[in-house]
N, CA, C and O atoms as CSV, one atom per row, in Angstrom:
chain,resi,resn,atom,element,x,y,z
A,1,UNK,N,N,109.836,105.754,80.236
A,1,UNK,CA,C,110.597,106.940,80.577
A,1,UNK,C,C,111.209,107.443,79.284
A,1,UNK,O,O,111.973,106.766,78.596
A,2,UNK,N,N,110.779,108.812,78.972
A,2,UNK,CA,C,111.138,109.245,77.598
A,2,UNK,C,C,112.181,110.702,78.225
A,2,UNK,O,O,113.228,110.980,77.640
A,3,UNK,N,N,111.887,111.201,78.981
A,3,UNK,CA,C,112.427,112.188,78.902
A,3,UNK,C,C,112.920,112.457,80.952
A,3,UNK,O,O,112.339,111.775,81.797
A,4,UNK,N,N,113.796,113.305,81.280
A,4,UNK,CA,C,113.778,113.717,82.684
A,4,UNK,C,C,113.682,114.995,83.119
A,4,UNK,O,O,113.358,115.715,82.175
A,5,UNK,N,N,113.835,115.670,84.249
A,5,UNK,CA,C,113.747,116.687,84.633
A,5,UNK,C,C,115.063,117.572,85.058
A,5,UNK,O,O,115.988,117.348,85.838
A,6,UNK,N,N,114.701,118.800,84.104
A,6,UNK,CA,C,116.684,119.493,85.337
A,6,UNK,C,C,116.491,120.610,84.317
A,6,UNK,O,O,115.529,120.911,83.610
A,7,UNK,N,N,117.904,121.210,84.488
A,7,UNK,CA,C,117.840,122.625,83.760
A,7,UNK,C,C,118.119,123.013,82.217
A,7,UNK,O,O,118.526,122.088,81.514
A,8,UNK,N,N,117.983,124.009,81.738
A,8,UNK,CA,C,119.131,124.553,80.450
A,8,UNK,C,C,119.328,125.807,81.167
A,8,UNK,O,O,119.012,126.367,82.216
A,9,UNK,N,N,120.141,126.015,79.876
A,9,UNK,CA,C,121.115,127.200,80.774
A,9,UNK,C,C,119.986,128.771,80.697
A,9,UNK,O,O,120.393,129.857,81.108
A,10,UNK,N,N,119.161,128.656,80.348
A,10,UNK,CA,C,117.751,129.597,80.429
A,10,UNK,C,C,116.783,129.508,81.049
A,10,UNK,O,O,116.223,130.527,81.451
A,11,UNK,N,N,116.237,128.114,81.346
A,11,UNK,CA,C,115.310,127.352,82.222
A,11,UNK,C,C,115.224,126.690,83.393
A,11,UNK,O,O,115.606,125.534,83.211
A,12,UNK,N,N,114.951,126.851,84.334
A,12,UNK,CA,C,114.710,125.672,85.193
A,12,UNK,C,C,114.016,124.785,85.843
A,12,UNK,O,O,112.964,125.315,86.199
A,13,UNK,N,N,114.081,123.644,86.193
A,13,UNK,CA,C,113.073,122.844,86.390
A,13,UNK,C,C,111.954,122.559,84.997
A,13,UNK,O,O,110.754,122.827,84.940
A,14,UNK,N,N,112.914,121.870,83.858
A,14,UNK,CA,C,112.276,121.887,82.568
A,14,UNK,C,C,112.416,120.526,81.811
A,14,UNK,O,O,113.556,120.066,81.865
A,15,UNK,N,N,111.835,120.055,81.371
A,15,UNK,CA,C,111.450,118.561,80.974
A,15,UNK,C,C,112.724,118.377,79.711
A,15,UNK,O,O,112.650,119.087,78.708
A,16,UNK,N,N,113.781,117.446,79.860
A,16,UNK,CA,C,114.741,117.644,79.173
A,16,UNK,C,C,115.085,116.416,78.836
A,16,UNK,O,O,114.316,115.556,79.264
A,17,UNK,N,N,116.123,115.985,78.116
A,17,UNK,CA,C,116.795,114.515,77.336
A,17,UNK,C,C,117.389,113.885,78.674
A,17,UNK,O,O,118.036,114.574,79.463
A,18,UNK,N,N,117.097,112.356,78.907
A,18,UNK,CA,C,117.502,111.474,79.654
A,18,UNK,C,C,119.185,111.709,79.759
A,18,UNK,O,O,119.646,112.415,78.862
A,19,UNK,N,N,120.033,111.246,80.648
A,19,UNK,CA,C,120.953,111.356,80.804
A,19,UNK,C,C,121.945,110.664,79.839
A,19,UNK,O,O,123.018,111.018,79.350
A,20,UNK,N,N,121.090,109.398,79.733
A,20,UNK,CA,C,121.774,108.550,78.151
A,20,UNK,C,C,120.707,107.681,77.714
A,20,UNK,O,O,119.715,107.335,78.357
A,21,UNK,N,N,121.237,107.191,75.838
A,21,UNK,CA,C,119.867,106.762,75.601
A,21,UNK,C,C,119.635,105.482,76.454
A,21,UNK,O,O,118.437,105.197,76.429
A,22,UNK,N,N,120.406,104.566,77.241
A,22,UNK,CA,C,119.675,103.511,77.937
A,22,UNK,C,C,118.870,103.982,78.931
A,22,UNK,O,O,118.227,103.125,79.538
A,23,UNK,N,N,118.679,105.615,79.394
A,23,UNK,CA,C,117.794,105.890,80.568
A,23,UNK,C,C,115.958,105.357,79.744
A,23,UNK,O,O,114.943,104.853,80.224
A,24,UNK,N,N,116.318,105.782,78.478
A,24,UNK,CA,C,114.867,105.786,77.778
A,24,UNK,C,C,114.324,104.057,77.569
A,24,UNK,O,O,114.760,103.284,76.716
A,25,UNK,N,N,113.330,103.772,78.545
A,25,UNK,CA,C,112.202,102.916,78.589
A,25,UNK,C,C,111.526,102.571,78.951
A,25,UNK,O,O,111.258,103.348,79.867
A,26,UNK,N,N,110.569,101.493,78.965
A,26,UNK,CA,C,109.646,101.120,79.246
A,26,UNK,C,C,109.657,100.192,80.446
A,26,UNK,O,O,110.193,99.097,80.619
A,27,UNK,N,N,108.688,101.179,81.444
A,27,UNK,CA,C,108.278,100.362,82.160
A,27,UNK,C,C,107.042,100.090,83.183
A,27,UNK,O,O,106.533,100.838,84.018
A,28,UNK,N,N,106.694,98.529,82.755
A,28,UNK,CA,C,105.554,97.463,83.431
A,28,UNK,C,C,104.979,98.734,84.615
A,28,UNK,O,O,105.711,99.553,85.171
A,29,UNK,N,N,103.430,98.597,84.791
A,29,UNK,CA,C,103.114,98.895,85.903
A,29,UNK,C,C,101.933,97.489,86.183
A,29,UNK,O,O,101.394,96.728,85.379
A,30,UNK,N,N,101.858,97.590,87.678
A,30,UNK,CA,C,101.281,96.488,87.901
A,30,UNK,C,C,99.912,96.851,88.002
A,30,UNK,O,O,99.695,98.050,88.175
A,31,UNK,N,N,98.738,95.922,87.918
A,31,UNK,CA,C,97.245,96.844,87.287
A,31,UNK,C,C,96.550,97.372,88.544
A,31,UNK,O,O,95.761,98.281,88.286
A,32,UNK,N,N,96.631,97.066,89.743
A,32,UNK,CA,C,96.099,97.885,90.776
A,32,UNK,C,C,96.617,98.982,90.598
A,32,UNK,O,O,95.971,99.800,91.254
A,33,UNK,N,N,97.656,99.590,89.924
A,33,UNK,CA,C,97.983,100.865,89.860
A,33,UNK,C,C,97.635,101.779,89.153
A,33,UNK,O,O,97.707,103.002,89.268
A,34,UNK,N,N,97.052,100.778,88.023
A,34,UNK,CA,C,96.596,101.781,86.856
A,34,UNK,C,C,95.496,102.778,86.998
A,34,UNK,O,O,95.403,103.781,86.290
A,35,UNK,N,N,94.467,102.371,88.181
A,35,UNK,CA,C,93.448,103.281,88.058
A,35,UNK,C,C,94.111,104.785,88.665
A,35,UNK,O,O,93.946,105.893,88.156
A,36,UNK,N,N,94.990,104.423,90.038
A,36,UNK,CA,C,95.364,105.576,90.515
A,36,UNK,C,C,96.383,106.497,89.451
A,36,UNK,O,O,96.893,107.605,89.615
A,37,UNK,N,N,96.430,105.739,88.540
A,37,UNK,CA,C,97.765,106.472,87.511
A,37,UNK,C,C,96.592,107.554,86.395
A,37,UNK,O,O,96.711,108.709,85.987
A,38,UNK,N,N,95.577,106.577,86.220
A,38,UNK,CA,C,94.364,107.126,84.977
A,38,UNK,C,C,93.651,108.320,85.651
A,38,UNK,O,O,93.162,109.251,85.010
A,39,UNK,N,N,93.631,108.193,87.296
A,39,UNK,CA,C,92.813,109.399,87.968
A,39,UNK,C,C,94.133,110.661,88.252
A,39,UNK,O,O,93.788,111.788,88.605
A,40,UNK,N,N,95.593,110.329,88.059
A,40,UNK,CA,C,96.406,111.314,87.674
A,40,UNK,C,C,96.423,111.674,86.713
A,40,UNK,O,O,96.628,112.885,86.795
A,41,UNK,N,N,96.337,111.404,85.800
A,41,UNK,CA,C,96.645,111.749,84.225
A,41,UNK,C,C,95.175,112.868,84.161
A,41,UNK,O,O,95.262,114.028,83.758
A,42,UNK,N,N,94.171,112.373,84.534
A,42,UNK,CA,C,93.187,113.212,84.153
A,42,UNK,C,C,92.863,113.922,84.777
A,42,UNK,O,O,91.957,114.598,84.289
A,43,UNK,N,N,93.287,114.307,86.203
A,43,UNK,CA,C,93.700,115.284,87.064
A,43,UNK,C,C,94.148,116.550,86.732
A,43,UNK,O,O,93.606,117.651,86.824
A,44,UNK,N,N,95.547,116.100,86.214
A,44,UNK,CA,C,96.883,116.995,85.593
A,44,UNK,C,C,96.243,117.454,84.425
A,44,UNK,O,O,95.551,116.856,83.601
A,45,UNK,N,N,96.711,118.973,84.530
A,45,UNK,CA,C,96.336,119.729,83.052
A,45,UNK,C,C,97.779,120.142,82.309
A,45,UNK,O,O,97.930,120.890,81.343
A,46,UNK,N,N,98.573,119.568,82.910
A,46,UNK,CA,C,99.835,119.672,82.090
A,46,UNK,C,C,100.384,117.871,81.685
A,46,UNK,O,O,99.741,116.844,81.900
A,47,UNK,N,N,101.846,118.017,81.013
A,47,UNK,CA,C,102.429,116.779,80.532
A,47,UNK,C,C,102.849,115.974,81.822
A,47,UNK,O,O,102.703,114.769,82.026
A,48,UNK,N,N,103.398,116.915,82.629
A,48,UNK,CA,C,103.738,116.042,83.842
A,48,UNK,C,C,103.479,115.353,84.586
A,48,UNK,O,O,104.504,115.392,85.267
A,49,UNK,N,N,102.416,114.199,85.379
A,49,UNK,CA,C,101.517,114.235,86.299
A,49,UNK,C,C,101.778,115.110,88.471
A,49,UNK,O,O,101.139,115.599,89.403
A,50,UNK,N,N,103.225,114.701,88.016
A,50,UNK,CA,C,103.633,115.289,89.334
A,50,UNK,C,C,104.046,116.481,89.052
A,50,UNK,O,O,105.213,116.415,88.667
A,51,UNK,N,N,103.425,118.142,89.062
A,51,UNK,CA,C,104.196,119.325,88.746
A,51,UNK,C,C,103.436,120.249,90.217
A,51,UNK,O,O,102.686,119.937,91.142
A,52,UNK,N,N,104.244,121.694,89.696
A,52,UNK,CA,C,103.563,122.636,90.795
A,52,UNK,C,C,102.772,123.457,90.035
A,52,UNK,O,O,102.789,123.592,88.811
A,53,UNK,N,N,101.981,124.069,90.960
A,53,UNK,CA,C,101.088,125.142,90.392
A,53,UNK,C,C,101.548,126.199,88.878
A,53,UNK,O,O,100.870,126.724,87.995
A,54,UNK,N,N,102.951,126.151,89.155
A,54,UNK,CA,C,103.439,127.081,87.779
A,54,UNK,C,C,103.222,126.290,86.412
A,54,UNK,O,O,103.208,126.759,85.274
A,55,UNK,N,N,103.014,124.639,86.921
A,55,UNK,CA,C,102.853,123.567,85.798
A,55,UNK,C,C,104.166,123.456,85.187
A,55,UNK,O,O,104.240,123.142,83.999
A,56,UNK,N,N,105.249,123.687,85.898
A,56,UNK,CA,C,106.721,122.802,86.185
A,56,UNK,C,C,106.865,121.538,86.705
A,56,UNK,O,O,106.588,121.795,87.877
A,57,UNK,N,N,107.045,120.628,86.691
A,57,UNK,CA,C,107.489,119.488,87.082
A,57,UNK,C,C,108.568,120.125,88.573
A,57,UNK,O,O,109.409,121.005,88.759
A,58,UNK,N,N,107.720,118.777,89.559
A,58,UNK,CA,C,108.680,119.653,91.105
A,58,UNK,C,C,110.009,119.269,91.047
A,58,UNK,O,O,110.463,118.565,90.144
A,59,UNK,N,N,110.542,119.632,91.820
A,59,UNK,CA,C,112.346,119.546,92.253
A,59,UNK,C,C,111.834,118.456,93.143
A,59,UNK,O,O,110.874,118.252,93.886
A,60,UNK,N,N,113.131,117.727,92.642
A,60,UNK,CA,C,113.421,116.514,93.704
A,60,UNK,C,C,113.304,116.880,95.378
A,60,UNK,O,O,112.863,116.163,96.276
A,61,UNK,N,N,113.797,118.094,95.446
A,61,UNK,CA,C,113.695,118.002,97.097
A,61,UNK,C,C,111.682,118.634,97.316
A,61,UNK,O,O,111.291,118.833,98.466
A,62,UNK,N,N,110.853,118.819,96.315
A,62,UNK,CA,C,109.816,119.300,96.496
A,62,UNK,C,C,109.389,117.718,97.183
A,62,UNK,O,O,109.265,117.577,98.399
A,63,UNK,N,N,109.285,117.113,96.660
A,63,UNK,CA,C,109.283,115.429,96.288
A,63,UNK,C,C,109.761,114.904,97.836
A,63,UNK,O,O,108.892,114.514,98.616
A,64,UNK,N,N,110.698,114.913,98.095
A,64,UNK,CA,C,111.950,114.655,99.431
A,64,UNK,C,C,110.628,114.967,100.541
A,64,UNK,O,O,109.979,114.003,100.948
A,65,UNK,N,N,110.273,116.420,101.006
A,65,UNK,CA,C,109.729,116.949,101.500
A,65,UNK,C,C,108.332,116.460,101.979
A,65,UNK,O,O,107.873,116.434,103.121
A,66,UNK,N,N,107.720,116.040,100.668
A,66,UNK,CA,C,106.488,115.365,100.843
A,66,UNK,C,C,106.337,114.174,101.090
A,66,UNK,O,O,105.266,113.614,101.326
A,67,UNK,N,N,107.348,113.723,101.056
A,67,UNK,CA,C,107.572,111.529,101.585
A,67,UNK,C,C,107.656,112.138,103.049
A,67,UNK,O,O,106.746,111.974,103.861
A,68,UNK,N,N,108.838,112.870,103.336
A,68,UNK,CA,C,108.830,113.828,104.822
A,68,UNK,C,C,108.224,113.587,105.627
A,68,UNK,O,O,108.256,112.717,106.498
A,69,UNK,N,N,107.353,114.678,105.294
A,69,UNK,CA,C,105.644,114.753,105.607
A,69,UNK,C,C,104.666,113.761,106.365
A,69,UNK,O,O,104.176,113.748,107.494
A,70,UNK,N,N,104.560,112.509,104.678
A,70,UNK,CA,C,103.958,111.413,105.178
A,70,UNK,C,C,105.022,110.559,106.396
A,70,UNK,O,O,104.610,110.804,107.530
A,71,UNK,N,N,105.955,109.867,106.396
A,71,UNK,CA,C,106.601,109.916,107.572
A,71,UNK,C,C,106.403,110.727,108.310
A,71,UNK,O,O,105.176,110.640,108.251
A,72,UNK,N,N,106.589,111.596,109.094
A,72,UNK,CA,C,106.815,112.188,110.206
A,72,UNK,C,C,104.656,111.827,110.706
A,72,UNK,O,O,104.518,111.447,111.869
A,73,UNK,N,N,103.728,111.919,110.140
A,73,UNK,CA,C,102.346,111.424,109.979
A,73,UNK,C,C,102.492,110.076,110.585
A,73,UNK,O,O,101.646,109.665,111.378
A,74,UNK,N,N,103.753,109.216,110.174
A,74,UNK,CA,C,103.582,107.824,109.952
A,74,UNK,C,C,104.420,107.202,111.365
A,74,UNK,O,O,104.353,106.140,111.985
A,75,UNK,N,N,105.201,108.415,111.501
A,75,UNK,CA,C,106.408,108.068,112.647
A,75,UNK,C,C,107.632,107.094,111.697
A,75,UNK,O,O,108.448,106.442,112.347
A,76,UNK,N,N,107.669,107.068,110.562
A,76,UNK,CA,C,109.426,106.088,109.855
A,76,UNK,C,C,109.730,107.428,109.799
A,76,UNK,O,O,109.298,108.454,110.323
A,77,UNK,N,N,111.007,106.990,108.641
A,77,UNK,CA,C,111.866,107.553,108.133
A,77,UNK,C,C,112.482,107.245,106.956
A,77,UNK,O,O,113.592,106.713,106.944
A,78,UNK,N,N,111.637,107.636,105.561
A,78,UNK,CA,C,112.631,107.121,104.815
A,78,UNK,C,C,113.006,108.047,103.588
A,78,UNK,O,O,112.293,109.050,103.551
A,79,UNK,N,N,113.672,107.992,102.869
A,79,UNK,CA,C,113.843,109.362,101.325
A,79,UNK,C,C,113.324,108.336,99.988
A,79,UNK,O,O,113.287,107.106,99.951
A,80,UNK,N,N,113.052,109.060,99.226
A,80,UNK,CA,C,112.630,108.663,98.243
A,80,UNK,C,C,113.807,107.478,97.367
A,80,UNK,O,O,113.682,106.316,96.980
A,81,UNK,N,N,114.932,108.485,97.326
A,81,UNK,CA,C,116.189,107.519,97.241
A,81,UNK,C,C,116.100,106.364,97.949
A,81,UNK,O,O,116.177,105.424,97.158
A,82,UNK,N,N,115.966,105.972,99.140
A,82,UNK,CA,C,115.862,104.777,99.782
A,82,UNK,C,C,115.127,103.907,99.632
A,82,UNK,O,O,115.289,102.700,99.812
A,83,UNK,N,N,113.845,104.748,99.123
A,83,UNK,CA,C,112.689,104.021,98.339
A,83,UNK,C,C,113.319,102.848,97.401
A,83,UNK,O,O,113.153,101.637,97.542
A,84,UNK,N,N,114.067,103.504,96.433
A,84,UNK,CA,C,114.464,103.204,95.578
A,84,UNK,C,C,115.269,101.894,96.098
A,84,UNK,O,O,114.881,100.799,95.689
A,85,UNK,N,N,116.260,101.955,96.891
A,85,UNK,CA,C,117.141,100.907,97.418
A,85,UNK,C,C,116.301,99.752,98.200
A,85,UNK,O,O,116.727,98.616,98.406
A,86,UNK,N,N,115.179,100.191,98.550
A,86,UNK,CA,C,114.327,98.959,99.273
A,86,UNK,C,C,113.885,98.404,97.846
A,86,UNK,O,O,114.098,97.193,97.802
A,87,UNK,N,N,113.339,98.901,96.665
A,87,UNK,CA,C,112.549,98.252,95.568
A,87,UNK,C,C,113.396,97.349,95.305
A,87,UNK,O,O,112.997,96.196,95.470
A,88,UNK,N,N,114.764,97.541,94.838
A,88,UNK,CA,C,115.744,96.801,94.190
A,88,UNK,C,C,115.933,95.906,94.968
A,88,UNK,O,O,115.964,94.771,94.493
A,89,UNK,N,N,116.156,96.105,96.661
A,89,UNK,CA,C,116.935,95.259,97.656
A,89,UNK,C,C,115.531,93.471,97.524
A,89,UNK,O,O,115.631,92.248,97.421
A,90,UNK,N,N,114.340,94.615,97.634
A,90,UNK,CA,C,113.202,93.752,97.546
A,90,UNK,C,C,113.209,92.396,96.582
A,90,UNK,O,O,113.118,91.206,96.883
A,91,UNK,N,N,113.364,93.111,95.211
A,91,UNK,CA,C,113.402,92.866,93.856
A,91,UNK,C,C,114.135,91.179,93.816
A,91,UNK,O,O,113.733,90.137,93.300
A,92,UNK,N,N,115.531,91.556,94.719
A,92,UNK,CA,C,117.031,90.653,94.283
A,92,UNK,C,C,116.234,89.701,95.774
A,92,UNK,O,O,116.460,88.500,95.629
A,93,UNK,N,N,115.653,89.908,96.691
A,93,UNK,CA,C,115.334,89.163,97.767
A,93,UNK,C,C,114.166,88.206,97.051
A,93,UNK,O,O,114.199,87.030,97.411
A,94,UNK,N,N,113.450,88.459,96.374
A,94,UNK,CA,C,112.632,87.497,95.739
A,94,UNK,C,C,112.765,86.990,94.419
A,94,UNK,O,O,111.972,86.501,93.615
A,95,UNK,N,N,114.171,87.279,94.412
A,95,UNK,CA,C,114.502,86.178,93.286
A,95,UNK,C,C,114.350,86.530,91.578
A,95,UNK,O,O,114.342,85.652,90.715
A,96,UNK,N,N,114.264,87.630,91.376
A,96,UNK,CA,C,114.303,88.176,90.385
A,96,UNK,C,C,115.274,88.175,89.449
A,96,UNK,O,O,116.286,88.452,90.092
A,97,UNK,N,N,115.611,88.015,88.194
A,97,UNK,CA,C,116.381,87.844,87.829
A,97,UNK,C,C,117.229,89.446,87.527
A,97,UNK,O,O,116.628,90.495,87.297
A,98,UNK,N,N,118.429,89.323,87.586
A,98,UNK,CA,C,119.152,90.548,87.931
A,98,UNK,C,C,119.154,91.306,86.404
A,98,UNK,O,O,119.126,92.527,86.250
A,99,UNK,N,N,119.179,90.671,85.719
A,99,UNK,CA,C,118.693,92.046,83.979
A,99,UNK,C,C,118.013,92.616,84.338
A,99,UNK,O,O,118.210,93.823,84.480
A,100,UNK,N,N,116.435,91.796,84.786
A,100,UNK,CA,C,115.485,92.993,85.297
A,100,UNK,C,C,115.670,93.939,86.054
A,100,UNK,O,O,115.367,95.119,85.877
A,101,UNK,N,N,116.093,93.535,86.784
A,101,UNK,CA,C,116.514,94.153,88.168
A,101,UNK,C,C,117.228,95.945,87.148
A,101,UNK,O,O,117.020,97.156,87.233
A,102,UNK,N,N,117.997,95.107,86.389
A,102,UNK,CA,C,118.900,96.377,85.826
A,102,UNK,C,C,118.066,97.371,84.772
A,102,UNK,O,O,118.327,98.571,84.679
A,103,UNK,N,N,117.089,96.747,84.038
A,103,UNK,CA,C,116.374,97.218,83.207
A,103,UNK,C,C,115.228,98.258,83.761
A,103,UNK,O,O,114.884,99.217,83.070
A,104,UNK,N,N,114.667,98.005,85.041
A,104,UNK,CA,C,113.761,98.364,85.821
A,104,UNK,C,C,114.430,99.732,86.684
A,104,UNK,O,O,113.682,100.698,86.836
A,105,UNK,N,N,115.582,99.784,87.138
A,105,UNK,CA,C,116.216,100.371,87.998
A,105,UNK,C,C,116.963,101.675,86.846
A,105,UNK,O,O,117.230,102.829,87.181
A,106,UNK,N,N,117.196,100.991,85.305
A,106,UNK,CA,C,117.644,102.178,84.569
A,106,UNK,C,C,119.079,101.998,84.476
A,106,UNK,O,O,119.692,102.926,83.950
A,107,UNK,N,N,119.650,101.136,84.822
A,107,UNK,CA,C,121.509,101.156,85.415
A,107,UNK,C,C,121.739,100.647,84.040
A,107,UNK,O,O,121.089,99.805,83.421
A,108,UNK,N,N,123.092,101.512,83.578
A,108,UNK,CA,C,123.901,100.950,82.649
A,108,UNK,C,C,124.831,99.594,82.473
A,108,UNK,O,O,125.382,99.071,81.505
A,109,UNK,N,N,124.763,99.368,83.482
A,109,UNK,CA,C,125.694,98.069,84.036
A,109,UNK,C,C,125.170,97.043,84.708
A,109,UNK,O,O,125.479,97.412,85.841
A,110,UNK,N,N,124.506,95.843,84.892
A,110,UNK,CA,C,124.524,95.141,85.637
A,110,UNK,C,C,124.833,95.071,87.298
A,110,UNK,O,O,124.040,94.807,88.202
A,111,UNK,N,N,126.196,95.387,87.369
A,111,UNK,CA,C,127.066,95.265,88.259
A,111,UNK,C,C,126.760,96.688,89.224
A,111,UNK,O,O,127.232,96.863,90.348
A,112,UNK,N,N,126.160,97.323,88.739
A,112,UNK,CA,C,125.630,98.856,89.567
A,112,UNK,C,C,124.166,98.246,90.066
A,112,UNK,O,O,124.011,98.380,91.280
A,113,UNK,N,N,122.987,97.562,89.331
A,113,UNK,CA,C,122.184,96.854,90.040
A,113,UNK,C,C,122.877,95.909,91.123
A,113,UNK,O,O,122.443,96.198,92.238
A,114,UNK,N,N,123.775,94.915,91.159
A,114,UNK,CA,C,123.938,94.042,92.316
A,114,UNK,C,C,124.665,94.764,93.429
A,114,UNK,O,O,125.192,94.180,94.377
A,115,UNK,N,N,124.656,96.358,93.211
A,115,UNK,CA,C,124.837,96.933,94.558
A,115,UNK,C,C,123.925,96.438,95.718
A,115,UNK,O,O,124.278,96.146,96.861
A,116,UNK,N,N,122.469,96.402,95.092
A,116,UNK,CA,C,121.496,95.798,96.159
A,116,UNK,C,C,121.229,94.811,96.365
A,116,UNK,O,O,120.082,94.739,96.806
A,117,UNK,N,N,122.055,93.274,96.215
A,117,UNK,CA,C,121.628,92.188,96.229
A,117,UNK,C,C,122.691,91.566,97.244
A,117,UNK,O,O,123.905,91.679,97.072
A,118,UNK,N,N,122.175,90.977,98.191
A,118,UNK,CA,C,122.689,90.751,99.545
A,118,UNK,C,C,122.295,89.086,99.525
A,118,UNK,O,O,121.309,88.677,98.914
A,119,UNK,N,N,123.328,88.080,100.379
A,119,UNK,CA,C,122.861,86.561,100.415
A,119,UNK,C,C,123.281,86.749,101.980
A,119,UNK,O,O,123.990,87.631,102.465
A,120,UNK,N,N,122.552,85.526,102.703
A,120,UNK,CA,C,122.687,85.134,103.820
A,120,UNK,C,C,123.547,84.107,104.243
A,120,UNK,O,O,123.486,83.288,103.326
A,121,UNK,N,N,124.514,83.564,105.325
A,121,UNK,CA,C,125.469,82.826,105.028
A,121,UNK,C,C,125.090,81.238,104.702
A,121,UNK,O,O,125.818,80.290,104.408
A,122,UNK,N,N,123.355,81.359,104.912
A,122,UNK,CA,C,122.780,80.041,104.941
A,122,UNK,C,C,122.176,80.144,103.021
A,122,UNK,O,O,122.114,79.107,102.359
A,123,UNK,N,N,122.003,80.777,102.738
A,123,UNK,CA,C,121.617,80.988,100.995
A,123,UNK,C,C,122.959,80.577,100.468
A,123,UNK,O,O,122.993,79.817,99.501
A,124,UNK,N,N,124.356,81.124,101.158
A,124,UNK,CA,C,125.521,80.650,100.534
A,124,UNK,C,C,125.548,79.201,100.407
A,124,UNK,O,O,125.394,78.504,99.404
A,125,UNK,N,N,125.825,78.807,101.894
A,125,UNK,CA,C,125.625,77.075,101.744
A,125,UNK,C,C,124.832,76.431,100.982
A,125,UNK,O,O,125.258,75.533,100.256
A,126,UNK,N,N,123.216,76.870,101.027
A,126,UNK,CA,C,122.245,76.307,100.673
A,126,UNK,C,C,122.883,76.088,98.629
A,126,UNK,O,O,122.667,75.216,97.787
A,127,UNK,N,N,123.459,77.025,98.619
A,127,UNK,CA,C,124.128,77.470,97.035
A,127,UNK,C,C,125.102,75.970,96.761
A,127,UNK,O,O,125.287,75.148,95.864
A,128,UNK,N,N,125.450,76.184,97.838
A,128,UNK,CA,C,126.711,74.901,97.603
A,128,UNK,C,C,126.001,73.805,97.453
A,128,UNK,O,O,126.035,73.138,96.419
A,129,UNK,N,N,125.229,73.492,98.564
A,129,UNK,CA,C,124.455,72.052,98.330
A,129,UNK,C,C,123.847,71.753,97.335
A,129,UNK,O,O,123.637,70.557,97.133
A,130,UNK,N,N,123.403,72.675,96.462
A,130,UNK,CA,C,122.383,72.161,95.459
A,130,UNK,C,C,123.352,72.225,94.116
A,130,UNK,O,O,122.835,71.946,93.035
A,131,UNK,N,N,124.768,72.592,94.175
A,131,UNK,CA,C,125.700,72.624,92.998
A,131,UNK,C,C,125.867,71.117,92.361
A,131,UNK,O,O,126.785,70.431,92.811
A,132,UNK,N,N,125.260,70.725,91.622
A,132,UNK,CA,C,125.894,69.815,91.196
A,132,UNK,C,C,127.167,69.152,91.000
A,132,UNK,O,O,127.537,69.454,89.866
A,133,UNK,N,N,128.079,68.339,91.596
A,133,UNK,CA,C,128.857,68.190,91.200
A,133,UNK,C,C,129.461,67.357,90.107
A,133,UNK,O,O,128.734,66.390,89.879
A,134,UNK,N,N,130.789,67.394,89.167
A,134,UNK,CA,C,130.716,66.588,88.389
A,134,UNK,C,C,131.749,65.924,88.348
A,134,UNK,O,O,131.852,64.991,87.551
């Protein structure tokens, strides 16, 4: 992630500087994905892979709309944002270590990733039992 999407005061919907420099990096894709990523890239005749016909990059609610879509097709319900909160919730449920978690998600803080990390009252115990004591 080098750059994001939003306005200047002349433009809109225009490819612009991350919000801060920790928004800018790199990140892992897993390789079943790559082909569908290589048949976007060479798809797209602009920088963006996701844009509209004007070859703008869409608005978040263009985006919103089309998860929509597939739901209402699918019978759920979910937003892209939520997307987001299942990856992380996922992420901290299998044990991931929480930097990643933070590095992956973009968060300046740690402590803004363990918004999504939830224990069960039996993971608590299970926590206790295996504490060593000394």
């Amino acid at each position: 992630i080098r750059h994001s999407v939003g306005s200047t005061q002349t433009e809109y919907r225009q490819i612009i500087r991350t919000k801060t420099p920790k928004s800018i990096r790199d990140i892992p894709i897993v390789e079943p994905l790559r082909p569908y990523l290589m048949e976007a890239l060479e798809y797209s005749h602009t920088n963006p892979i996701l844009c509209d016909y004007d070859g703008k990059p869409f608005e978040i609610c263009t985006i919103d709309d089309l998860v929509k879509r597939i739901d209402y097709k699918y019978g759920s319900s979910v937003t892209p944002y939520q997307l987001r909160h299942y990856f992380a919730a996922n992420l901290f449920t299998d044990g991931v270590n929480p930097k990643a978690i933070q590095e992956l998600m973009g968060h300046s803080e740690e402590s803004m990733s363990l918004y999504y990390a939830f224990s069960t009252k039996e993971e608590q115990r299970e926590a206790l039992e295996k504490r060593r004591m000394s």
